[in-house]
C-alpha positions, 0 to 999 in steps of 0.5 A: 152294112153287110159284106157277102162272101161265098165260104162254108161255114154250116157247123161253125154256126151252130156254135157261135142265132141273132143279135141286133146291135144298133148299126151307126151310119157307114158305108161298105168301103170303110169297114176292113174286107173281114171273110170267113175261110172254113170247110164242113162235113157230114158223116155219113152222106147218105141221104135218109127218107122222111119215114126213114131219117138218116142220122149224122154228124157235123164236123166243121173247122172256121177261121177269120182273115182280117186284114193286118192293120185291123183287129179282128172283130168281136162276133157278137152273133150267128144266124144260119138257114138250112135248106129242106132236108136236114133236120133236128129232133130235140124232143125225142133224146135225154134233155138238161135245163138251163137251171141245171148247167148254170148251177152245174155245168155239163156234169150236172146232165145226164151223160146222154143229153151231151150231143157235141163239143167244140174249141174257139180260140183267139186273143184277148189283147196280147193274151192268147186265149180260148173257149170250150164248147160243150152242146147240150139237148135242152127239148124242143127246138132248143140246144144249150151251148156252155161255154168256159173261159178260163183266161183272162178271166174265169167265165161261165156262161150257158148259150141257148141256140134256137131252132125255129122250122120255116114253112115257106121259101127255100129255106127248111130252118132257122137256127140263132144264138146270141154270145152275152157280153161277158164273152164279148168284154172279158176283164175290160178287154175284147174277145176276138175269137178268129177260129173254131173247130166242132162236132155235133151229133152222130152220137150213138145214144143220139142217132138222129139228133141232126139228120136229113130226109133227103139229098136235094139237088146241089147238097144240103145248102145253107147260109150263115150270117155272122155278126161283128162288132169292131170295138177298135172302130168306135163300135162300128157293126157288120155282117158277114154272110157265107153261103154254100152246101154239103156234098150228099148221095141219095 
C-alpha cells in the first residue's frame, strides 16, 4: 500500500535507501493516515554551473503524526529521487571503510571524511530514547552513516546509503539506506523514531561534497518514500511518499 502526502522531507532521507518487506494483503482505509511534516534548506542557494558546481549544505528537521490511538510505526527504510541539478562527489574528498568505523567507530576516520551528523529521536516502549548519526565519506557513490544507540540497549551499527545516477527521466539520482533490525527491535521492544534533525555537507575541507549545477525551474525537486512497519498491526507494511523542492537562485 502506499500513502501519498505532499511534505519535504529531502535531507531527512539521507539519514534514515529501500527495504522490501513483504507486504500482507490490505487495504488504504485500514492503515492508520501516518504523514511526515518536516522543512529543509540549503546553504547557499545559489545555483552553480556544470564547469563550476555550487558546494552546499543540507539542514533538515522531520517529524511523524500518527494518530493517537496507534503507535507509530518502525520505519524500516528510505529511498529519495533527486532531480537534475543536484549532485554528490564521493570520489573526490578523504574517504574511511566500513571496516574501520565497525572496528572503530568515526574516531577511527580521518577527521576529513566526517561530512555531517544527525539526531533521531523517539521512543522504545515507555522509554524515550535516541540515535546519533554521525556521516561518513566511503568513495564513490557511497556514504556511511553510523549510528549509536545507547538506551535500552547499547548498539553499533554502520549504514551504508547509496548513491546511484539515473540517466533517464526526470529524476538525476537515487539514494537508498536500509536500517538493520538491531534498529528495528532493540531489547525485545520496537524503535519508533518519529523525529530528526540533520546537516550534511558545506564543510570547508568538503565544499563540493553535495552540490548543484543548476537551478531548474520550480527548485531542486525531490521525492522521498519512507518505509513502515506497524508491529502493533501484526506486521502490516506501508509507504510513505513526500514530494516537494528546495527554493534555489540562478
Amino acid at each position: 500500500m502506499r500513502i501519498r502526502t505532499h511534505h519535504g522531507l529531502l535531507a531527512a532521507a539521507v539519514a534514515v535507501g529501500a527495504v522490501v518487506v513483504p507486504a500482507m494483503a490490505q487495504d488504504a482505509q485500514d492503515l492508520p493516515a501516518t504523514r511526515i511534516v518536516s522543512s529543509a534548506k540549503a546553504t547557499p542557494n545559489k545555483a552553480g554551473t556544470p564547469k563550476h558546481p555550487q558546494g552546499m549544505k543540507i539542514t533538515a528537521s522531520a517529524r511523524l503524526i500518527v494518530p493517537s490511538d496507534v503507535e507509530a510505526p518502525i520505519v524500516t527504510g528510505i529511498e529519495v529521487l533527486t532531480g537534475k541539478g543536484i549532485t554528490w562527489t564521493h570520489g573526490k574528498y578523504v574517504k574511511c571503510s566500513k571496516q574501520t568505523l565497525d572496528r572503530q567507530g568515526p574516531k577511527g576516520c580521518p577527521r576529513t571524511s566526517i561530512m555531517g551528523s544527525a539526531i533521531a529521536t523517539g521512543n522504545a516502549d515507555t522509554v524515550s530514547t535516541h540515535v546519533d548519526l554521525i556521516f561518513v565519506n566511503g568513495g564513490p557513490g557511497t556514504t556511511y552513516i553510523y549510528a549509536t544507540l545507547n538506551n535500552p540497549a547499547r548498539i553499533r551499527e554502520t549504514l551504508v546509503l547509496k548513491t546511484t545516477p539515473l540517466s533517464s527521466g526526470e529524476w538525476g539520482q537515487r539514494e537508498t539506506v536500509s536500517i538493520p533490525r538491531s534498529l528495528q527491535i532493540v531489547a525485545g521492544v520496537p524503535l519508533q523514531l518519529t523525529a530528526i534533525k540533520l546537516t550534511v555537507g558545506g564543510k570547508s575541507y568538503a565544499k563540493e561534497f553535495i552540490a548543484n549545477t543548476s537551478c531548474p525551474r520550480g527548485g531542486w525537486k525531490y521525492q522521498v518514500t519512507a518505509h513502515y512497519l506497524y508491529e502493533s498491526l501484526g506486521g502490516r507494511t506501508a509507504d510513505d511518499v513526500s514530494t516537494g523542492s528546495i527554493p534555489c537562485t540562478k
